[in-house]
C-alpha positions, 0 to 999 in steps of 0.5 A: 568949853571953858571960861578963860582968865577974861571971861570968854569961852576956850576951848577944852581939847582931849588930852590926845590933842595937846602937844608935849610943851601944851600947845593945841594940837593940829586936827588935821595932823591927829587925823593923819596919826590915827589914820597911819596906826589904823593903817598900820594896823590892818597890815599887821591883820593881812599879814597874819591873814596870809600868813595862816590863811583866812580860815586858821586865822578866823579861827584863831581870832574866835577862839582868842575871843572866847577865851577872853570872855571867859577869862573877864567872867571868871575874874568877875566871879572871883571878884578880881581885876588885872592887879588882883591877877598879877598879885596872885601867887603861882599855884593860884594863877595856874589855878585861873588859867586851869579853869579858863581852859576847862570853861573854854572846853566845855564851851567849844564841846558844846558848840560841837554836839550841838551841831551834831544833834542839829545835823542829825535832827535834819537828816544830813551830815555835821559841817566840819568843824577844826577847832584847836581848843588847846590852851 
């Protein structure tokens, strides 16, 4: 809340919630909005799903994850953000991109061999595991 020009308390409305020509916006049609984008995009999600099938899909979503985080880790280590990367130079770039790779690798052979070892410690046979670790 806000003091108005005559002192009485208005209303502070988040930037979303204020028309083009600053009116307030209605709640109720916000609402409706945020409930169409979510909509929409869980149907672009169960497209995708039946596009590849839920297993492809689920691995490809992990694996887009990981290669996320440790994209974010390697620019923090760099001390970069999102404009440092974009003003980095060709070679630089591909050097980023080369080491996102490597790391997102070493990641998934890990997560293979140790499934190995646990399987073997156990006395039974690895689950299969079909990770496209390609970047």
């Amino acid at each position: 809340m806000t003091i108005g020009a005559v002192g009485t308390p208005t209303p502070t409305l988040p930037m979303g919630d204020v028309t083009a020509i600053g009116k307030p916006r209605d709640p109720a049609e916000a609402a409706r909005d945020r409930a169409e984008a979510s909509k929409l995009k869980q149907q672009q999600v169960l497209d995708q799903v039946r596009e590849k099938g839920l297993y492809q899909w689920a691995q490809e979503t992990r694996f887009e994850k990981l290669k996320e985080k440790i994209r974010e880790q390697i620019m923090a280590e760099r001390g970069l953000d999102a404009a440092g990367v974009d003003a980095l130079s060709d070679d630089q770039r591909t050097s980023l991109e080369q080491e996102i790779a490597r790391r997102v690798q070493e990641v998934m052979q890990e997560a293979l061999s140790g499934e190995a070892k646990a399987a073997q410690a156990e006395g039974r046979p690895p689950k299969p595991m079909v990770i496209d670790i390609s970047v």
